[in-house]
Biotite code that builds the C-alpha atoms (Angstrom):
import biotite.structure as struc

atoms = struc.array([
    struc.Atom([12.168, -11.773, 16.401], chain_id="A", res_id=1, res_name="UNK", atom_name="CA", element="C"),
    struc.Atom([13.443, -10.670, 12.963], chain_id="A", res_id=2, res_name="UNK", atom_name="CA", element="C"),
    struc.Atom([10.732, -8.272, 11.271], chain_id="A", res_id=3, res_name="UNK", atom_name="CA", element="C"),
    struc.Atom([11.569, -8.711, 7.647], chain_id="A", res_id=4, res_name="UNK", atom_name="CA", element="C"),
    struc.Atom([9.359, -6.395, 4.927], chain_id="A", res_id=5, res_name="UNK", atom_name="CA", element="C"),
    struc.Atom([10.225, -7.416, 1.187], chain_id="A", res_id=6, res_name="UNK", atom_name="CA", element="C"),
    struc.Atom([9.417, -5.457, -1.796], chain_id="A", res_id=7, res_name="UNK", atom_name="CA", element="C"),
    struc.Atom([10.014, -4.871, -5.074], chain_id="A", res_id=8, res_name="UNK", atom_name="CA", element="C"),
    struc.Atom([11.703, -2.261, -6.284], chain_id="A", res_id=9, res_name="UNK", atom_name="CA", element="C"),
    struc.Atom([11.952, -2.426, -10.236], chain_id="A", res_id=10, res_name="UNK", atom_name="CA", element="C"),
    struc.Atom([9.002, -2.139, -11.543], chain_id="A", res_id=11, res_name="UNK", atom_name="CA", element="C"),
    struc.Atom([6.998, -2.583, -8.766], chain_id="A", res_id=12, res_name="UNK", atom_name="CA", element="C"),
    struc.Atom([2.824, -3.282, -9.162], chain_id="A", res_id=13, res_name="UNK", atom_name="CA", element="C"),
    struc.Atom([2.823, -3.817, -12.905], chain_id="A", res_id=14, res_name="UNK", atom_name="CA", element="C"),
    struc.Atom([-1.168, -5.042, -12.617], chain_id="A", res_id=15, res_name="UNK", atom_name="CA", element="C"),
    struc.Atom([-1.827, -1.347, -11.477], chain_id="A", res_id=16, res_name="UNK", atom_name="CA", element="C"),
    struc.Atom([-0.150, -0.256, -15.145], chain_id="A", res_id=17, res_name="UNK", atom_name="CA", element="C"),
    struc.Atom([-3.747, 1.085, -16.448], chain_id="A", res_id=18, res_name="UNK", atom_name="CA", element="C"),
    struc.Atom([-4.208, 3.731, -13.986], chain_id="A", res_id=19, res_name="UNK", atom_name="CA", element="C"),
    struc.Atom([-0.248, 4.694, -12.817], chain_id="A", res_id=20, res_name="UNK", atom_name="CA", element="C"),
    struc.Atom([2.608, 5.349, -14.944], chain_id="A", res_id=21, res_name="UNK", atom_name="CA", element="C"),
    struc.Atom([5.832, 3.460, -13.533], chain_id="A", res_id=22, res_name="UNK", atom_name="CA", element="C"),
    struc.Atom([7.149, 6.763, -11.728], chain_id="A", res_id=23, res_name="UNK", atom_name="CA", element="C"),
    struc.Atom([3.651, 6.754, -10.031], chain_id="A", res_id=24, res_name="UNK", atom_name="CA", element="C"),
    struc.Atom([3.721, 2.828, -9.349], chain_id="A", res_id=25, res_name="UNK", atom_name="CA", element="C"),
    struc.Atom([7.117, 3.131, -7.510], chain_id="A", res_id=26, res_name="UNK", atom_name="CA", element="C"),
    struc.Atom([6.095, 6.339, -5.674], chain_id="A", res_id=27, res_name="UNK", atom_name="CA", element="C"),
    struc.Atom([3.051, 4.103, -4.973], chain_id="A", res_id=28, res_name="UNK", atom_name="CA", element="C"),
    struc.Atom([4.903, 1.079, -3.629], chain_id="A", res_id=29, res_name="UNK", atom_name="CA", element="C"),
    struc.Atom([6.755, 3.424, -1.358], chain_id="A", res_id=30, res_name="UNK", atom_name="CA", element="C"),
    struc.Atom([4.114, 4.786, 0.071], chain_id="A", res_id=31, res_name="UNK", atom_name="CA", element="C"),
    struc.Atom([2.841, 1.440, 0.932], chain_id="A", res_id=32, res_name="UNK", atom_name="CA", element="C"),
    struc.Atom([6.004, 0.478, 2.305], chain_id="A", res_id=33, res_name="UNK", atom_name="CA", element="C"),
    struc.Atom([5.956, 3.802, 4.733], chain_id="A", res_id=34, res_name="UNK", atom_name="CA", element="C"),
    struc.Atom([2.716, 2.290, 6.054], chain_id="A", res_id=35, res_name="UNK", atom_name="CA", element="C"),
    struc.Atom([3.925, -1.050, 6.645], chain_id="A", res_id=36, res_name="UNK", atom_name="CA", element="C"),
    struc.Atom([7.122, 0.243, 8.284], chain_id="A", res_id=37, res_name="UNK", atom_name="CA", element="C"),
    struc.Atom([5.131, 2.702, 10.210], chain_id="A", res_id=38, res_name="UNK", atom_name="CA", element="C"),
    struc.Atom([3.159, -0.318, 11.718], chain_id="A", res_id=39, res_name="UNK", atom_name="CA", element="C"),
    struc.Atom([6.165, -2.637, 12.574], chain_id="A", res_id=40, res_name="UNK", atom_name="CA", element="C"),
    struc.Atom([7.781, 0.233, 14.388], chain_id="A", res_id=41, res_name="UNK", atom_name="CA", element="C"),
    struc.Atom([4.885, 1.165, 16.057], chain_id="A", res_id=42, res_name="UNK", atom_name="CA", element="C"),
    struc.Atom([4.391, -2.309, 17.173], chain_id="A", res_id=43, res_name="UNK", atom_name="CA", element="C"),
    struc.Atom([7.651, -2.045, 18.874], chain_id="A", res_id=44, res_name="UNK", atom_name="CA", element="C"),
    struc.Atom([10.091, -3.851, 16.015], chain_id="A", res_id=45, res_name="UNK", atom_name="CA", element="C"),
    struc.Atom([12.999, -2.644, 13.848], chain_id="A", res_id=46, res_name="UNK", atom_name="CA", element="C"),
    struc.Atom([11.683, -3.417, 9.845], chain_id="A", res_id=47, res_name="UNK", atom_name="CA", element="C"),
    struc.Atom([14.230, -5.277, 8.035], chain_id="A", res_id=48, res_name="UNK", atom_name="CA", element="C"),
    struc.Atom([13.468, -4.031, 4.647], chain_id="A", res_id=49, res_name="UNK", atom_name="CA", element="C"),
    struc.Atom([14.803, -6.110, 1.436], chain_id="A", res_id=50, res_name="UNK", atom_name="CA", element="C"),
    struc.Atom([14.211, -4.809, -1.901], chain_id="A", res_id=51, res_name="UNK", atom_name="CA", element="C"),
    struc.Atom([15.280, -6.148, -4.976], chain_id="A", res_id=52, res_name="UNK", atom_name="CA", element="C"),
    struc.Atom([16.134, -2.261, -6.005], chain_id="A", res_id=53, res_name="UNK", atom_name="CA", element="C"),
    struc.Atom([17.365, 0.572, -4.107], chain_id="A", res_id=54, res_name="UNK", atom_name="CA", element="C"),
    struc.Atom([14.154, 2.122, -3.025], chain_id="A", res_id=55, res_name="UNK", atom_name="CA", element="C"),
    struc.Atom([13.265, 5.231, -0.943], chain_id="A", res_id=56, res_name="UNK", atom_name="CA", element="C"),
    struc.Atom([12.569, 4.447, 2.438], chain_id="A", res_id=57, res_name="UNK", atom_name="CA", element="C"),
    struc.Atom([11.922, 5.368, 5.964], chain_id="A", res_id=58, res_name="UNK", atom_name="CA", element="C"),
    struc.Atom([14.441, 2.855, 7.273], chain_id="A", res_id=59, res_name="UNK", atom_name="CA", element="C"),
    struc.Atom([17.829, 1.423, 5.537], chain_id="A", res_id=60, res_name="UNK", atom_name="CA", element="C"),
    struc.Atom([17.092, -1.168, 2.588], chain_id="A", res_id=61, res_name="UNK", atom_name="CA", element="C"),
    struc.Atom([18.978, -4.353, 2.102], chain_id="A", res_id=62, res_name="UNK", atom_name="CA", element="C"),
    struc.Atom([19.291, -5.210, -1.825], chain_id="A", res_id=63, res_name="UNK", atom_name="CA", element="C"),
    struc.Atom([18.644, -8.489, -2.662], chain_id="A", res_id=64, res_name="UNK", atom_name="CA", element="C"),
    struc.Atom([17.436, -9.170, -6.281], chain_id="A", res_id=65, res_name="UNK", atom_name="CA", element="C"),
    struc.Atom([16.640, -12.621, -5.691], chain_id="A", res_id=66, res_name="UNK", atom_name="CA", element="C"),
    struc.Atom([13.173, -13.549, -6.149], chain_id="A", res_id=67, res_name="UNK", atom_name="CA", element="C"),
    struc.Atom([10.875, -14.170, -3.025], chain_id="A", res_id=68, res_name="UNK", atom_name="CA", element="C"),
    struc.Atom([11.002, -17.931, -2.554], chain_id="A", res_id=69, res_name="UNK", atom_name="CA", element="C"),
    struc.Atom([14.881, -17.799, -2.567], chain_id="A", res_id=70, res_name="UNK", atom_name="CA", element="C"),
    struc.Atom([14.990, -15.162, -0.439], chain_id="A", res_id=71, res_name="UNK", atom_name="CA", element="C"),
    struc.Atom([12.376, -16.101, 2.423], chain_id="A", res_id=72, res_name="UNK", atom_name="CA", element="C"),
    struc.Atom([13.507, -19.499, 2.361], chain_id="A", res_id=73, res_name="UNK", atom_name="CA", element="C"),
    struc.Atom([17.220, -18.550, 2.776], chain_id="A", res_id=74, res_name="UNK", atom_name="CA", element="C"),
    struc.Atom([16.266, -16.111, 5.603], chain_id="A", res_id=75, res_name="UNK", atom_name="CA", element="C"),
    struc.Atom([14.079, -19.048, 7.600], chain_id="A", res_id=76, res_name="UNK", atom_name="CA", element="C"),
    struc.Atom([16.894, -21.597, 6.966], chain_id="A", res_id=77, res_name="UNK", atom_name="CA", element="C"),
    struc.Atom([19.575, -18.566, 8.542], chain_id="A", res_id=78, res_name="UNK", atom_name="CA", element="C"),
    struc.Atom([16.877, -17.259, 10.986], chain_id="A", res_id=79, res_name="UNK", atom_name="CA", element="C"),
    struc.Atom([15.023, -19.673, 12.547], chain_id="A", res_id=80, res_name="UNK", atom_name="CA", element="C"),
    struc.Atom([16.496, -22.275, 15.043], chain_id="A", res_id=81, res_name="UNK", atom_name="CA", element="C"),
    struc.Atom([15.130, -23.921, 18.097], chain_id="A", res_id=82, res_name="UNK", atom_name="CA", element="C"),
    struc.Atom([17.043, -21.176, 20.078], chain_id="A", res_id=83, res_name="UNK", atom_name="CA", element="C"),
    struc.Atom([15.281, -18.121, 17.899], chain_id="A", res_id=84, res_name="UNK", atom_name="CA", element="C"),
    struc.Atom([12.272, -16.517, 19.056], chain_id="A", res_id=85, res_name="UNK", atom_name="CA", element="C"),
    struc.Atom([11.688, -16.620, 15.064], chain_id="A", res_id=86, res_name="UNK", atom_name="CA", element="C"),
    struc.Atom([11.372, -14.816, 11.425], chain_id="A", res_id=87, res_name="UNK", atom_name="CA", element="C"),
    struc.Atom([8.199, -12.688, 10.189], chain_id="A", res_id=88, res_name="UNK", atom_name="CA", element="C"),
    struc.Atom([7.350, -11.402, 6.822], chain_id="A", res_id=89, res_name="UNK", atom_name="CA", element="C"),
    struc.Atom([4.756, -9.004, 6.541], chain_id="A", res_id=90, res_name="UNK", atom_name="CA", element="C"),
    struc.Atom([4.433, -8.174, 2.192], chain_id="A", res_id=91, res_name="UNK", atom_name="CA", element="C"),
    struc.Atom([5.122, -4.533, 1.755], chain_id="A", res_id=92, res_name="UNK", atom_name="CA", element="C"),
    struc.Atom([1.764, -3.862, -0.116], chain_id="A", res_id=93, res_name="UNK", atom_name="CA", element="C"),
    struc.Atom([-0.543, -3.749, 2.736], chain_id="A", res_id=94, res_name="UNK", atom_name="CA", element="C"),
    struc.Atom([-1.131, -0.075, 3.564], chain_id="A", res_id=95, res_name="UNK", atom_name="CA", element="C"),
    struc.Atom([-4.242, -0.717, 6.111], chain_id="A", res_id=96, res_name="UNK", atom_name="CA", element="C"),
    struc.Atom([-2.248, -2.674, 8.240], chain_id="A", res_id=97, res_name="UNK", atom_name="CA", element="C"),
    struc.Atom([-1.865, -1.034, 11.823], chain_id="A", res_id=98, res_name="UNK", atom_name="CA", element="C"),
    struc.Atom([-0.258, -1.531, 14.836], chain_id="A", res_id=99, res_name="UNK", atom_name="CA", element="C"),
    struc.Atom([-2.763, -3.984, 16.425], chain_id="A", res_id=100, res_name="UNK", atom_name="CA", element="C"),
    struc.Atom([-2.464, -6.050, 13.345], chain_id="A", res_id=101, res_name="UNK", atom_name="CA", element="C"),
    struc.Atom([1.016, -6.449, 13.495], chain_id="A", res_id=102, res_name="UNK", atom_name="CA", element="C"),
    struc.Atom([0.505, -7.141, 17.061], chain_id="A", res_id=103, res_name="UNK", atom_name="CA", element="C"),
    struc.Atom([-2.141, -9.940, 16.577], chain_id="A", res_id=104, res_name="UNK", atom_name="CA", element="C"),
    struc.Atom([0.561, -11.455, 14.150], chain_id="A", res_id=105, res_name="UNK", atom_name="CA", element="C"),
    struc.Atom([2.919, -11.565, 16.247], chain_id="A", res_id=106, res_name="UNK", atom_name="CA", element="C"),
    struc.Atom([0.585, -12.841, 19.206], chain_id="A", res_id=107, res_name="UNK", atom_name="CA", element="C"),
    struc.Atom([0.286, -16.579, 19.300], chain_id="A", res_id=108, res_name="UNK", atom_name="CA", element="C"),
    struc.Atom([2.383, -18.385, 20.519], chain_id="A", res_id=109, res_name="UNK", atom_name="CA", element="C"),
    struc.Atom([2.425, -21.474, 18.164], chain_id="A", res_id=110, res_name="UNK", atom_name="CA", element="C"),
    struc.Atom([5.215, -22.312, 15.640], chain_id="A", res_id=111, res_name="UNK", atom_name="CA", element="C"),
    struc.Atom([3.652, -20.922, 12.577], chain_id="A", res_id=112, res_name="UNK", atom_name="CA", element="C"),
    struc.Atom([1.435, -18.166, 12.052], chain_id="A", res_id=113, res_name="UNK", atom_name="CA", element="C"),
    struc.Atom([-0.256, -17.399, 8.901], chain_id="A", res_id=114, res_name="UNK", atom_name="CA", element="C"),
    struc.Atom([-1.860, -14.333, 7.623], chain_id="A", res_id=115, res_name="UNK", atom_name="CA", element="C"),
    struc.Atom([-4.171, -15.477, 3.958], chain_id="A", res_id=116, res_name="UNK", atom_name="CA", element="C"),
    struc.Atom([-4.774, -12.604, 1.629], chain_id="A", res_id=117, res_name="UNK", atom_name="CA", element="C"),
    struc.Atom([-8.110, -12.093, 0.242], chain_id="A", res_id=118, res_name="UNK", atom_name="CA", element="C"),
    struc.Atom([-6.715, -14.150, -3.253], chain_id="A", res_id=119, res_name="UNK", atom_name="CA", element="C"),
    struc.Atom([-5.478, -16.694, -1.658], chain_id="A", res_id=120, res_name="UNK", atom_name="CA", element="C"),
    struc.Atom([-1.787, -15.560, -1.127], chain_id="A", res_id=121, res_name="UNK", atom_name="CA", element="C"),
    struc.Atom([0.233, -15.587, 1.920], chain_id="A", res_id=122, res_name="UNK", atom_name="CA", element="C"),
    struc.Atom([0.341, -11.891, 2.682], chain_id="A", res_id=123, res_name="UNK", atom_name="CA", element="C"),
    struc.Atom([2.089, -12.174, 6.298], chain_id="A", res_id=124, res_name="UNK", atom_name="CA", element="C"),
    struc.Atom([3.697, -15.128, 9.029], chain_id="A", res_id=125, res_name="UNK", atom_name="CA", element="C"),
    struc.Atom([5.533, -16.057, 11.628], chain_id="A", res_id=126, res_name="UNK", atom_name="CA", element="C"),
    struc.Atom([7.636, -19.099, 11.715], chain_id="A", res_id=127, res_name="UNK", atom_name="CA", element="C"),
    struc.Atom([9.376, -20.406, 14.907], chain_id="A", res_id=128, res_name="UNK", atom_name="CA", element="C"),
    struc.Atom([10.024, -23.867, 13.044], chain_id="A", res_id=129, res_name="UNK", atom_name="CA", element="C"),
    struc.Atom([12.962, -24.411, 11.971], chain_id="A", res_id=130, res_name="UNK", atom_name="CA", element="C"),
    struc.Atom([11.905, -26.710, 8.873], chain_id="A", res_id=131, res_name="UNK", atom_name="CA", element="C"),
    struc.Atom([9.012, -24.370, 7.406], chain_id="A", res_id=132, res_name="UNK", atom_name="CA", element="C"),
    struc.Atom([9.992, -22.793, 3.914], chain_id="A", res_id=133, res_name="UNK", atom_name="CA", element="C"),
    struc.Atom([7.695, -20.956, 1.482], chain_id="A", res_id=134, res_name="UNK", atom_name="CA", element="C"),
    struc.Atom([6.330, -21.383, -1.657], chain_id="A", res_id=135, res_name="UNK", atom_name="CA", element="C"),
    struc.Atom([4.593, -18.223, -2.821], chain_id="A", res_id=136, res_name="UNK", atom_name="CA", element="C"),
    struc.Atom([3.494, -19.257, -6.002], chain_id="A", res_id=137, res_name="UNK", atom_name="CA", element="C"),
    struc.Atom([-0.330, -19.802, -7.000], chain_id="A", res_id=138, res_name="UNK", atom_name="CA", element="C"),
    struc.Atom([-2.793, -20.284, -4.471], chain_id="A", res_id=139, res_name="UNK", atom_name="CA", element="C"),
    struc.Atom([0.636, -19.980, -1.459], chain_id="A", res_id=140, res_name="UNK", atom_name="CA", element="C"),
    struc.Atom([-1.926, -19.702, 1.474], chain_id="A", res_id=141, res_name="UNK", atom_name="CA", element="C"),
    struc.Atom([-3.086, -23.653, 0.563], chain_id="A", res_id=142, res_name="UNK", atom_name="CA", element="C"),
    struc.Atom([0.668, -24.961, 0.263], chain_id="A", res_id=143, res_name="UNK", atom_name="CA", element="C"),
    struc.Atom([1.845, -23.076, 2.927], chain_id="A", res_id=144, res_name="UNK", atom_name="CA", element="C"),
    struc.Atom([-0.954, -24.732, 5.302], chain_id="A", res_id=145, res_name="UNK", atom_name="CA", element="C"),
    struc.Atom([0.322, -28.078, 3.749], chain_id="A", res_id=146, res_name="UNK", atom_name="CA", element="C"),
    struc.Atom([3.980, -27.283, 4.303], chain_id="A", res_id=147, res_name="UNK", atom_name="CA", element="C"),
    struc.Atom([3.454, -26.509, 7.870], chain_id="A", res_id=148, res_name="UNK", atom_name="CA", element="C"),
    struc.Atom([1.556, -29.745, 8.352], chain_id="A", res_id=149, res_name="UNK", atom_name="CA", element="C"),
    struc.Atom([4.222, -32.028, 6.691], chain_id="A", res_id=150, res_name="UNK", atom_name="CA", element="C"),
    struc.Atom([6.657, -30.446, 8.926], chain_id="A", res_id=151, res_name="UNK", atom_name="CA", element="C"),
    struc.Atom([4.739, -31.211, 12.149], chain_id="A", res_id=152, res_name="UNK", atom_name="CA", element="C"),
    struc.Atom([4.205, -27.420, 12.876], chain_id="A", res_id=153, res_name="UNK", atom_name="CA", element="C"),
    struc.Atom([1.724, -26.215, 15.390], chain_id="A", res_id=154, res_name="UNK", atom_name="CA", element="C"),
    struc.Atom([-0.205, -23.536, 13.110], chain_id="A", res_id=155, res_name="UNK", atom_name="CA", element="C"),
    struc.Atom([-2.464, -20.247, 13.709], chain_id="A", res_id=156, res_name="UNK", atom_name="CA", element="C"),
    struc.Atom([-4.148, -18.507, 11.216], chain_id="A", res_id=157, res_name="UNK", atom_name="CA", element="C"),
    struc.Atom([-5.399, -14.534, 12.173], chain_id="A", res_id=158, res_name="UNK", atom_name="CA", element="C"),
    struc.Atom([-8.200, -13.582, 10.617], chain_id="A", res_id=159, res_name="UNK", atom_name="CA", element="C"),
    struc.Atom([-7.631, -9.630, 9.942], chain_id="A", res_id=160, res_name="UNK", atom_name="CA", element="C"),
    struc.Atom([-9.151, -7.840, 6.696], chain_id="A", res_id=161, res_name="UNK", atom_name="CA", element="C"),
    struc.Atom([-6.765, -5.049, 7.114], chain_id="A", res_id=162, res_name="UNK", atom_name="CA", element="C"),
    struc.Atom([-3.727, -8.028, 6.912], chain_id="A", res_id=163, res_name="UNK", atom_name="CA", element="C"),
    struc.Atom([-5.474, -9.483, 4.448], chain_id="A", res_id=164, res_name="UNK", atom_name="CA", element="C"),
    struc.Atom([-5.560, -6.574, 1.924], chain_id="A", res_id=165, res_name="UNK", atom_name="CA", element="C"),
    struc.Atom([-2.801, -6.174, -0.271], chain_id="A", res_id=166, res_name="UNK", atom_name="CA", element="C"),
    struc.Atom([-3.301, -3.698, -3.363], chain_id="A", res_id=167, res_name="UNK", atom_name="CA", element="C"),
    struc.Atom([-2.118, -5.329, -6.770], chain_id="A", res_id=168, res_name="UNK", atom_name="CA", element="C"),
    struc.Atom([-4.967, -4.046, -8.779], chain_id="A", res_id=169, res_name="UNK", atom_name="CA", element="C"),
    struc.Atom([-6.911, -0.293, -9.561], chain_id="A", res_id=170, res_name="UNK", atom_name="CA", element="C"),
    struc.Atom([-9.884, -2.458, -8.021], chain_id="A", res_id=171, res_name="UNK", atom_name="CA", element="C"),
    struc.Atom([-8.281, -2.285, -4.542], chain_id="A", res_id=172, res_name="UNK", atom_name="CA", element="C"),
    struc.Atom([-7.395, 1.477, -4.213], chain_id="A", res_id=173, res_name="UNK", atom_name="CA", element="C"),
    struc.Atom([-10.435, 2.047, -2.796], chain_id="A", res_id=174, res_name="UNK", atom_name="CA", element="C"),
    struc.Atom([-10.029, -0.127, -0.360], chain_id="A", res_id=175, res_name="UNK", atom_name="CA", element="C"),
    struc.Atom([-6.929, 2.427, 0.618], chain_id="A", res_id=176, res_name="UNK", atom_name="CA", element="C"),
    struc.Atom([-9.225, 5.524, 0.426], chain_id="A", res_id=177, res_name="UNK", atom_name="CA", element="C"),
    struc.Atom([-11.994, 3.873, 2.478], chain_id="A", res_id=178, res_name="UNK", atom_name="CA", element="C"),
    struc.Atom([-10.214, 2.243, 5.211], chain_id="A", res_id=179, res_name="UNK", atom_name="CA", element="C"),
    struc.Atom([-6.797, 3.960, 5.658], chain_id="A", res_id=180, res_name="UNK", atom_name="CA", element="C"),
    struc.Atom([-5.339, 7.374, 6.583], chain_id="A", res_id=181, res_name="UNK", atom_name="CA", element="C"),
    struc.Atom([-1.456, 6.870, 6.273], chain_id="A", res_id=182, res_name="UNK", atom_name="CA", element="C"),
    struc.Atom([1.100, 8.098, 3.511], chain_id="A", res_id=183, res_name="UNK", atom_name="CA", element="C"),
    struc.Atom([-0.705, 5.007, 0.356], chain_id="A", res_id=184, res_name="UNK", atom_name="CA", element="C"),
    struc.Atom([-3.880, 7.012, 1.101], chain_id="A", res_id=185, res_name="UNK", atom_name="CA", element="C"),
    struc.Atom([-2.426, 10.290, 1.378], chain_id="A", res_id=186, res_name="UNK", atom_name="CA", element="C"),
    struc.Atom([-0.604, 9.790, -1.793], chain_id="A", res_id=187, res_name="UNK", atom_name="CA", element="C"),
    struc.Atom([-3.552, 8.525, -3.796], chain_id="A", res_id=188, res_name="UNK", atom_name="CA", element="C"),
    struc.Atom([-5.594, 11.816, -2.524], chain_id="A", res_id=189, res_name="UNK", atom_name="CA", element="C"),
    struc.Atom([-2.541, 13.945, -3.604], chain_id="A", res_id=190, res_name="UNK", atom_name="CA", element="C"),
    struc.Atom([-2.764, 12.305, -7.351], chain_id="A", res_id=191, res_name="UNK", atom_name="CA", element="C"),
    struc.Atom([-6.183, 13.160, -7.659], chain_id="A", res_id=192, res_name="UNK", atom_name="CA", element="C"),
    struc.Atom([-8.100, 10.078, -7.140], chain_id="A", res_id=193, res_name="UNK", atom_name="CA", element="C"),
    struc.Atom([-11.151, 10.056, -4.833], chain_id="A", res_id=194, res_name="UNK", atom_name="CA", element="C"),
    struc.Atom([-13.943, 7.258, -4.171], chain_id="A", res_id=195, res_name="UNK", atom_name="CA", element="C"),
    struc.Atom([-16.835, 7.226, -6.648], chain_id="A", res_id=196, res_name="UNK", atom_name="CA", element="C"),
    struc.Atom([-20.088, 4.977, -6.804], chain_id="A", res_id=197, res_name="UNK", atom_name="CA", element="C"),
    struc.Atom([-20.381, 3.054, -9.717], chain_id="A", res_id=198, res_name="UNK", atom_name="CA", element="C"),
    struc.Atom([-23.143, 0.779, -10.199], chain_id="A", res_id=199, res_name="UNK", atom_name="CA", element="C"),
    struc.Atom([-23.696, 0.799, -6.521], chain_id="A", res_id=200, res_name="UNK", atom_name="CA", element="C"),
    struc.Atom([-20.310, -0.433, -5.736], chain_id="A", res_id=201, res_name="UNK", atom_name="CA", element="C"),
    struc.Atom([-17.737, 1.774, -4.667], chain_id="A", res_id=202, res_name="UNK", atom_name="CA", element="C"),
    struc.Atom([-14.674, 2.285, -6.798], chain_id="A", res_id=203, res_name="UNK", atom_name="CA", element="C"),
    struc.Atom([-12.401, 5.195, -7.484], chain_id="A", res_id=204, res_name="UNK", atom_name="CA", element="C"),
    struc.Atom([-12.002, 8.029, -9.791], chain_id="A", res_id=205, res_name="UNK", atom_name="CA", element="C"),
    struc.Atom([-9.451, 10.135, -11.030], chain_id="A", res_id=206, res_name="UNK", atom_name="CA", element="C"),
    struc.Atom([-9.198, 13.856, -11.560], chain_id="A", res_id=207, res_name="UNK", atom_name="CA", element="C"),
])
């Protein structure tokens, strides 16, 4: 199976612009990515990293500055045939992933898999059908569900909060300081932000 990881790579995680400068957000983003990598490889699959900028990276980077619906879509209509074992895309902004969640992805055996994101994005799949294409815009988790159905596809969905995370917003960097110990978190600890309780919720602060 293909393991493809795409990310952006100018001017990556604008939302996080309040708290990060945009040296910080791309140091940031490739952090992330380490994780992510770390996970696939550890799961026993070579990444295949696209990024629409050159980006620094554990593993070699494809440059493709086409946006993600494009992309994806050309890589399923390339990738997938009935003689494939099939494409995955796991978003490059999950840092709690690990390797048994790349593992349950990658478990059933059904012709699409989907992974929701807490917002209602698409933040990981599987597709093993050769007439499946994405549409990541708005709420994609909904018209992906509805794209596999018009298709005919046998779908899975795998519940996993750490698959289910992705970081777009200051809100969710805790989320990385709680619940992961890779190079996002390790980075995060290194800029000087640490958890703080606010209001009895937990958030972060910043040195």
């Amino acid at each position: 199976m293909r393991v493809v990881v795409p990310v952006s790579g100018s001017d990556p995680k604008t939302r996080l612009s309040a708290v990060l400068s945009p040296d910080e957000r791309r140091e940031f983003t490739e952090a992330m990515l380490a994780d992510v990598v770390d996970a696939v490889t550890a799961a026993g699959h070579e990444p295949d990293v696209i990024s629409t900028a050159p980006i620094d990276c554990p593993v070699p980077v494809t440059v493709d500055d086409r946006g993600l619906d494009p992309l994806v879509n050309d890589l399923l209509a390339s990738t997938v045939t009935a003689d494939e074992d099939g494409l995955a895309v796991v978003m490059a902004d999950l840092p709690l992933v690990t390797q048994e969640g790349i593992e349950r992805l990658f478990a059933p055996d059904a012709d699409v898999v989907l992974a929701p994101g807490l917002d209602g994005g698409t933040n990981a799949f599987v597709s093993r059908h050769p007439e499946f294409r994405v549409d990541y815009h708005g709420a994609s988790i909904r018209d992906h569900r509805r794209i596999a159905r018009d298709v005919g596809a046998e779908t899975v969905e795998v519940d996993s909060r750490r698959l289910a995370t992705d970081i777009d917003q200051s809100s969710d960097l805790a989320e990385v300081l709680l619940h992961s110990d890779g190079a996002a978190a390790d980075w995060l600890a290194d800029a000087g932000f640490s958890l703080s309780l606010t209001d009895g919720r937990v958030t972060v602060s910043r040195e």
